[in-house]
LUMRO-797873 format. One record per residue (C-alpha): y, x, z. Coordinates in steps of 0.25 Angstrom, whole numbers, padded with zeros to 4 digits, always signed. Layout:
BEGIN
YXZ;...
//
This chain:
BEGIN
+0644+0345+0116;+0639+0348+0129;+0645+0352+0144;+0642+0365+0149;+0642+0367+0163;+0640+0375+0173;+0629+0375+0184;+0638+0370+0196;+0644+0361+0186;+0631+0354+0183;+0627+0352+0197;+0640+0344+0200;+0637+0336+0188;+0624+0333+0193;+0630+0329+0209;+0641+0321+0201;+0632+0313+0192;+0623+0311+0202;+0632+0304+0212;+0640+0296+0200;+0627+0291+0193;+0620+0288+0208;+0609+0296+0208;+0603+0307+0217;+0603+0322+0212;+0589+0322+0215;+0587+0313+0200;+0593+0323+0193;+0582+0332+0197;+0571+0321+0193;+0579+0319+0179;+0580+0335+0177;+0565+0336+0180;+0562+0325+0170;+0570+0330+0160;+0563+0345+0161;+0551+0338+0162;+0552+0329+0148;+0556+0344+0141;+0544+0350+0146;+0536+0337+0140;+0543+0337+0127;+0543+0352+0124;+0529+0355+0129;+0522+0342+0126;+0508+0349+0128;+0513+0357+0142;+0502+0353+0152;+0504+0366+0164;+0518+0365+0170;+0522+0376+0178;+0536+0374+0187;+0543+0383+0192;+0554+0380+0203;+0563+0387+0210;+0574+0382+0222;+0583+0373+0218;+0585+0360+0208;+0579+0367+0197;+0565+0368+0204;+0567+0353+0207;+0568+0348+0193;+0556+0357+0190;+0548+0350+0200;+0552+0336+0195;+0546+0342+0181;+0535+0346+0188;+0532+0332+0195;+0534+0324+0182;+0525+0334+0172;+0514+0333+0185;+0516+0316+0181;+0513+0319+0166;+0499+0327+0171;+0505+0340+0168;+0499+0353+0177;+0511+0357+0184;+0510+0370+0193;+0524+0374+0203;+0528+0387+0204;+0539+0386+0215;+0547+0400+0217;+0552+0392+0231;+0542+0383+0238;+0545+0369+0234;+0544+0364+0248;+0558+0371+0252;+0566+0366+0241;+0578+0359+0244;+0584+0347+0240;+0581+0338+0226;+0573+0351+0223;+0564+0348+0235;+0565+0334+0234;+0557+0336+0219;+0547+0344+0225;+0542+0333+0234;+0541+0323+0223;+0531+0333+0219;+0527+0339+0228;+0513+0329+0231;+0510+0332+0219;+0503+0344+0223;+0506+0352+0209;+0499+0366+0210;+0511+0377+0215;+0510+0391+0212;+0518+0404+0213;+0523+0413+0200;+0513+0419+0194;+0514+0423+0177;+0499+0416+0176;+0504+0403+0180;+0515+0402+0170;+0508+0407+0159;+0498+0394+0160;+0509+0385+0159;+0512+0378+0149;+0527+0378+0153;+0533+0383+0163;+0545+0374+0172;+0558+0383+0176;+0564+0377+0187;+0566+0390+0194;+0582+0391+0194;+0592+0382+0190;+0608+0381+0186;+0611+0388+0203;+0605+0400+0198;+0614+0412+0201;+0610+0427+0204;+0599+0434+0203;+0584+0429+0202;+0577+0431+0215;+0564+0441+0211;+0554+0429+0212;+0562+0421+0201;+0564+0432+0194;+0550+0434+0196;+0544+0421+0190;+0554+0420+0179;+0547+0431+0171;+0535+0427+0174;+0538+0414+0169;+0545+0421+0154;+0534+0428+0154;+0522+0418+0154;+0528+0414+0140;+0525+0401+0144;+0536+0389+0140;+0547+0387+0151;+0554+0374+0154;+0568+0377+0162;+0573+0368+0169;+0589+0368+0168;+0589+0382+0163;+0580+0394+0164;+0579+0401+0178;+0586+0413+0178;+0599+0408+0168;+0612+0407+0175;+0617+0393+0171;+0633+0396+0171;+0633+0408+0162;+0618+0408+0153;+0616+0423+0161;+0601+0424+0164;+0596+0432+0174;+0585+0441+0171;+0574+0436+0171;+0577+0421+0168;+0569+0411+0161;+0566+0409+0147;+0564+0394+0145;+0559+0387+0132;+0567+0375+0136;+0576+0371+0147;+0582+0360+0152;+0595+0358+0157;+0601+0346+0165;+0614+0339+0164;+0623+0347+0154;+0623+0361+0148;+0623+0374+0159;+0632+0386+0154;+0617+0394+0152;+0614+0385+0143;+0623+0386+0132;+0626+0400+0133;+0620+0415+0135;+0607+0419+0138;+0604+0406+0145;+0603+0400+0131;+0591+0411+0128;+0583+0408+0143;+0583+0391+0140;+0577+0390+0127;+0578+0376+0121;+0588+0368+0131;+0586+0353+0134;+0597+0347+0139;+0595+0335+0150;+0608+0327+0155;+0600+0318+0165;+0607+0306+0163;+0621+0313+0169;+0631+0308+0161;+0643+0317+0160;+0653+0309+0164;+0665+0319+0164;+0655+0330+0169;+0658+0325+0185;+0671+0333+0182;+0664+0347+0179;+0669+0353+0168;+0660+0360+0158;+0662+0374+0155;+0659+0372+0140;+0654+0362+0130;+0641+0364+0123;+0642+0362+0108;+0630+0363+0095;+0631+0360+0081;+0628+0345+0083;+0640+0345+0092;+0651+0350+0080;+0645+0347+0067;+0653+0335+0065;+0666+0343+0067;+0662+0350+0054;+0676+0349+0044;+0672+0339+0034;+0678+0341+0019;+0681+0331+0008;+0675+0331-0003;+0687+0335-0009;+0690+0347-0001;+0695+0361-0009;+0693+0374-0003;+0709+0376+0001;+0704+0363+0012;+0695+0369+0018;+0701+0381+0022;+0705+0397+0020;+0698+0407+0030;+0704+0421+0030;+0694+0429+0034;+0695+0445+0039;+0686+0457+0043;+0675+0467+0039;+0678+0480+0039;+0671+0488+0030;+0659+0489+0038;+0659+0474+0042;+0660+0469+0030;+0648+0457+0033;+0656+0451+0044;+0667+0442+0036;+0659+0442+0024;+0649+0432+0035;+0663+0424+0040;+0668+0423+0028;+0656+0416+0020;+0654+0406+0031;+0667+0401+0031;+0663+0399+0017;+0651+0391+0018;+0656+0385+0030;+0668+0377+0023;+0680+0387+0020;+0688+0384+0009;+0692+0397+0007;+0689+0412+0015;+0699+0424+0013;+0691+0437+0019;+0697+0451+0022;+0688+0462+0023;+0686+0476+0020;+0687+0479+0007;+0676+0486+0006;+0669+0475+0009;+0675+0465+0000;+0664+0467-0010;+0655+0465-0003;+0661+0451+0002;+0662+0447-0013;+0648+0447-0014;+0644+0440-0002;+0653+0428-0003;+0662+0427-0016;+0668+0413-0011;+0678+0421+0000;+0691+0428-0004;+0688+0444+0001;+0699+0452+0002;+0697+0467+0005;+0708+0473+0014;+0709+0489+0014;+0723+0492+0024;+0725+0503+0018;+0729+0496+0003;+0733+0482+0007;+0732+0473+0022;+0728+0462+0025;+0744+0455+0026;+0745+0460+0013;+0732+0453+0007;+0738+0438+0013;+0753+0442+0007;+0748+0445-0006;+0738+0435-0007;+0743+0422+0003;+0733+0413+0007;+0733+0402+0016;+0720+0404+0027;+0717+0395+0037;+0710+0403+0049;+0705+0417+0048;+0693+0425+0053;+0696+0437+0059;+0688+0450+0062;+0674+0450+0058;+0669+0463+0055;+0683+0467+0056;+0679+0481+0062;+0688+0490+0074;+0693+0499+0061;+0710+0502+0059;+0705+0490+0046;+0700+0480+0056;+0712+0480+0064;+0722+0479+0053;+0715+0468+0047;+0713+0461+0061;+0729+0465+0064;+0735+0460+0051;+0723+0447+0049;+0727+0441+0065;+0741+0443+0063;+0739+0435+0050;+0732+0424+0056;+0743+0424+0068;+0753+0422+0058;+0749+0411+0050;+0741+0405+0065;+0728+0405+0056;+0717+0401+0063;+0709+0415+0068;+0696+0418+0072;+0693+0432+0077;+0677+0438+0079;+0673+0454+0078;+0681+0463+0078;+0694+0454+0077;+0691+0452+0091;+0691+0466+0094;+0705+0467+0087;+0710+0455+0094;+0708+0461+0106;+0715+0474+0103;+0725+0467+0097;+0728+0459+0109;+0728+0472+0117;+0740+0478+0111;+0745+0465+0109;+0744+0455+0122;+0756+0447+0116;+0749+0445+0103;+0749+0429+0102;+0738+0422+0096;+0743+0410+0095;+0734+0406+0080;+0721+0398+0083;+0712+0410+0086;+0695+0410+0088;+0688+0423+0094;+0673+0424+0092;+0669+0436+0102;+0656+0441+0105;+0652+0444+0120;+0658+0457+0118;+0670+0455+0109;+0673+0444+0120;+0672+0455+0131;+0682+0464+0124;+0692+0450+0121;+0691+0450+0138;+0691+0463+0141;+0677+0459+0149;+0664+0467+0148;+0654+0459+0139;+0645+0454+0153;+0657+0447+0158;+0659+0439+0145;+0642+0438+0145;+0643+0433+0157;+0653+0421+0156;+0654+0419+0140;+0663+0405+0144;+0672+0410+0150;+0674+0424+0143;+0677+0413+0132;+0686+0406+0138;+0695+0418+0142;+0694+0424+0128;+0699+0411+0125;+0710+0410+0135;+0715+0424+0131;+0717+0425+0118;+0721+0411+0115;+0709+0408+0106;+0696+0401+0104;+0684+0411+0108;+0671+0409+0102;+0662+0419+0110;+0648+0422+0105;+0635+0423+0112;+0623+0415+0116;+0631+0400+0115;+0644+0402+0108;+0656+0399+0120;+0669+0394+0112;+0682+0393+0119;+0696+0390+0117;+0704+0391+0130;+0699+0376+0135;+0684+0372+0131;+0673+0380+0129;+0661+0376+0119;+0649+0382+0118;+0641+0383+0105;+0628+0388+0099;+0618+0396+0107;+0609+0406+0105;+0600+0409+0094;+0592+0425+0092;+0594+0425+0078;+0609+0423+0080;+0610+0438+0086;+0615+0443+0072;+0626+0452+0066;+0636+0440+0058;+0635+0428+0064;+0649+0428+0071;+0655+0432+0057;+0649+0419+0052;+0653+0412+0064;+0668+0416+0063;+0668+0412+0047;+0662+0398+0052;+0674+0396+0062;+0684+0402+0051;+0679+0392+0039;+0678+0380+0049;+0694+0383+0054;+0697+0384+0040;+0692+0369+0037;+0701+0365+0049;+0694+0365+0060;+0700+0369+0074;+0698+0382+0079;+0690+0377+0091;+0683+0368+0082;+0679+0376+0072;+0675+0387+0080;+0665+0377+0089;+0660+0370+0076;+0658+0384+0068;+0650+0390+0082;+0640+0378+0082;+0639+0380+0068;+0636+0395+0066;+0624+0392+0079;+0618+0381+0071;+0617+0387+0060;+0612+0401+0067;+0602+0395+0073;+0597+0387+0061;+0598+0400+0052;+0588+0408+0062;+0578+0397+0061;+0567+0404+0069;+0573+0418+0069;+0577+0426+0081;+0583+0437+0075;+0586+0442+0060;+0595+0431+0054;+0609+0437+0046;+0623+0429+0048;+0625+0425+0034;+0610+0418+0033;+0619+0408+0044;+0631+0405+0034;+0622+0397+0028;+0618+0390+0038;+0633+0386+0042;+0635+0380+0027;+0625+0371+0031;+0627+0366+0045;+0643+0365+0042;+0638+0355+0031;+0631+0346+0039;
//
């Protein structure tokens, strides 16, 4: 996994490593400019008219120390400074008079010039960036997205707010950027991870060495990071081994939502998956997976306590809530399923419309304990009601919004968005990203029947729930293939079958 930090975290990194490995701040600059500059050779190889943009600060000096190495390579190279290069200050200046004899061609923003490069250098703003764009950024910004020409950003694209992934408007869209030392929040999370395109990470020969006592504000994980974590199973393995999920919701008209949760737990492991619904939905739920055990509750003949007394089963963990609905059915069966996994401290995991019940339940009860290994899986908005904040205070700070939905109800919080943030009261691990195709109806259902199956087969909850997350990205992203939009929930349970066999 990978540290996240944030910006001003990062710069006392760099003053830190500087001093302990004995060398000025100023070659950190000539290591990020060759870095940029080895990306923009490797990804357009046939690139011979460079445009560079700079700005004020460090960001335009790395740009100008691409610009002096891809003059080296023969390459035209034309400056377009937004602040005259001669009153820059510091290592920034210092890069400018390497270059500066040079004589390269400068000019002032103009939408003809861009769209005659071949690429176009961001080194306009950098990770200080805070505020408003001034009107002549703002200005050259959308000249430069609209020239359709390909953009290198350098650290991260002008315009994106490093500690949060917010983008001011407009901001750059890059095609690739890259970043030095370790991960910046805006890259991992939010509409940042839209505005960089593909990301090249470049550590510049700092070691970590304990991060110079900064502490990272989360850990960065992929696929690659938890596919050894995957329970492995004998050869002699039977299905009461590996696990009894209980899984309950889908009100009549949701009757989709734990039919989804309750097939992936399947063909993600589960020995075995109990699933209350609806009956008017049971036979449907027949038809769409015969391996699960459906049981159809109607209040008004028999509950849900007296389904478990009259038919005992030992369950292992329980999936609560999707497509539970907000009807007088919904809250029985939320009611009378939570109280159940109190009782025999079952693993839980709550998404949809058990959160909503949670949160009313909490309400009338503030003593309510839950002291039984609990998983919530908001949404932005869902989160919002959990904390009582407006959605654009928990968009605005998804970390920490986490961290207190954690905090408060004693749990693990799984919130969703653009770079899944985990939680659990001490670490925060980001997963997956962002992917168009993804922004459909079902995928958290999935999601909650990966975490379900995975508890099941004996993995912790934290475990499970960062393993299942990296998981369900993967296998998104590798379902939509080249699609942007379009692509159903259940076309990924496939997918999951696959990757948790690997």
């Amino acid at each position: 996994m990978h540290p996240v930090f944030t910006a001003d975290s990062i710069k006392v990194i760099e003053q830190a490593a500087a001093k302990a490995q004995g060398f000025a701040l100023f070659e950190l600059m000539q290591r990020a400019g060759r870095a940029a500059y080895d990306c923009l050779e490797r990804e357009w190889p046939l690139a011979h008219r460079i445009v560079v943009v700079t700005g004020s600060g460090n960001n335009a000096g790395d740009g100008l120390v691409l610009a002096r190495l891809a003059t080296e390579a023969g390459m035209q190279v034309t400056l377009v400074p937004i602040k005259p290069l001669n009153e820059l200050s510091g290592d920034a200046a210092m890069a400018w008079k390497q270059l500066e004899s040079f004589n390269l061609t400068q000019r002032q923003p103009d939408s003809m010039i861009f769209e005659q490069a071949d690429v176009i250098v961001d080194a306009l703003l950098g990770t200080g960036f805070k505020g408003q764009l001034r009107d002549n950024y703002a200005e050259v910004i959308e000249q430069i997205n609209q020239s359709g020409m390909p953009v290198l950003a350098l650290d991260l694209p002008s315009g994106v707010y490093a500690d949060s992934g917010s983008c001011a408007e407009p901001h750059i869209i890059a095609d690739h950027t890259v970043s030095f030392i370790f991960y910046k929040v805006c890259q991992v999370i939010n509409e940042g991870l839209a505005a960089q395109g593909e990301l090249h990470l470049v550590t510049l020969s700092v070691s970590q060495s304990h991060f110079y006592q900064q502490q990272p504000v989360a850990w960065k994980q992929s696929y690659s990071d938890v596919m050894d974590e995957i329970p492995q199973r004998s050869a002699t393995a039977y299905k009461h081994a590996c696990g009894h999920l209980l899984c309950v919701g889908s009100d009549f008209t949701m009757g989709g939502a734990i039919m989804l949760a309750t097939e992936t737990a399947l063909r993600s492991g589960a020995g075995l998956v109990t699933t209350f619904l609806h009956p008017d939905n049971r036979s449907a739920a027949l038809g769409f997976c015969p391996e699960a055990m459906w049981h159809g509750v109607a209040f008004e003949e028999l509950s849900f306590n007296s389904l478990i007394d009259a038919s005992p089963k030992q369950f292992d963990a329980l999936v609560l809530g999707p497509g539970l609905g907000r009807s007088e059915w919904g809250r029985q069966v939320f009611e009378q399923s939570f109280a159940f996994a109190i009782q025999q401290k079952m693993p839980c995991l709550i998404d949809g419309d058990g959160l909503y019940w949670l949160q009313l339940s909490l309400e009338q009860d503030p003593e309510l304990k839950l002291r039984q290994p609990l998983i919530v899986t908001p949404h932005v908005g869902e989160a919002a009601r959990l904390l009582s904040w407006d959605t654009a205070k928990v968009s605005e700070d998804r970390i920490n919004a986490a961290q207190v939905i954690a905090a408060r109800y004693n749990c693990i919080c799984l919130l969703k968005g653009a770079g899944t943030i985990l939680a659990d009261g001490q670490q925060v691990v980001i997963a997956g990203g962002a992917h168009p195709a993804m922004a459909t109806a079902g995928l958290g259902d999935v999601l909650s029947g990966l975490i379900g199956s995975l508890l099941v087969q004996g993995m912790s909850p934290w475990d499970a729930t960062r393993v299942a997350t990296s998981i369900h990205f993967t296998a998104g992203v590798e379902t939509a293939g080249d699609r942007v939009r379009g692509m159903l929930a259940s076309e990924l349970i496939e997918s999951i079958h696959y990757w948790v066999n690997r």
